[in-house]
N, C-alpha and C positions, 0 to 999 in steps of 0.2 A: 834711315828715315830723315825728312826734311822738314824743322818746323819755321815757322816765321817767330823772330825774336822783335818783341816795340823795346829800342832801349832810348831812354829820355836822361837828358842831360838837365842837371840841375845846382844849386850852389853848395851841394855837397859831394859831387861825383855825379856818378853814372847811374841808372836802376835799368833792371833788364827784368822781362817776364816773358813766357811765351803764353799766348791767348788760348791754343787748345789745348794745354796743361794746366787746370786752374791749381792754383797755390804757385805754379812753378816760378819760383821768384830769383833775382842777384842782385850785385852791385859789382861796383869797382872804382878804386879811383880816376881811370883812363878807361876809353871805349875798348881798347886790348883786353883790360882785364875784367870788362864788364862780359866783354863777350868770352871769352873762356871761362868764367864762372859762372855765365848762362850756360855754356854746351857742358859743364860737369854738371849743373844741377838740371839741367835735361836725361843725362845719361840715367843719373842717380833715380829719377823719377820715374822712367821708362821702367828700370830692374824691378823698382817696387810695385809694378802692376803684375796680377795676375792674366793669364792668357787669356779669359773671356773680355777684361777691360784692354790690352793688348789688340784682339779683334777687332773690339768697337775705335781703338785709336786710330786704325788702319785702314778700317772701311770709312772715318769721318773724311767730309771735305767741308776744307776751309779756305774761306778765300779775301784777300784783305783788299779793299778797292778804296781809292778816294772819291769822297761824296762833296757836294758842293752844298752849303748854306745858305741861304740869303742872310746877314745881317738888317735885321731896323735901325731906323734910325736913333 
C-alpha cells in the first residue's frame, strides 16, 4: 500500500505523520531517519487493524492538493 507521509522540519529534528492513519506518528533526527521511522510505524499500525478497518483503509481515497489563500493585509 501507498501512503502520503507530511514530514516538517523543525529546531528539534524531523516529525513525520501520515494523514489517513490518525495517531500514526515519528520523528527523527535527519529526514532518513524520519522517514524510516515513519514506514516502521506505518507497518506497525497497519498489523494492528482488524480486517473490517483493513477494508475501509483500502477502499478510502485521499488525496493531498495545494490550495491557494489570499492573505489580508
Amino acid at each position: 500500500m501507498v501512503f502520503n507521509a507530511i514530514i516538517e522540519k523543525d529546531e528539534n529534528g524531523y516529525f513525520a505523520y501520515v494523514p489517513e492513519l490518525k495517531g500514526c506518528v515519528s520523528c527523527g533526527d535527519s529526514y532518513e531517519e524520519a522517514v524510516f521511522n515513519i514506514k516502521e510505524a506505518t507497518a506497525l499500525y497497519i498489523e494492528s487493524l482488524d480486517k473490517k478497518e483493513l477494508d475501509l483503509l483500502k477502499s478510502k481515497t485521499v488525496i493531498i492538493s495545494p490550495i491557494e489563500v489570499a492573505l489580508s493585509a
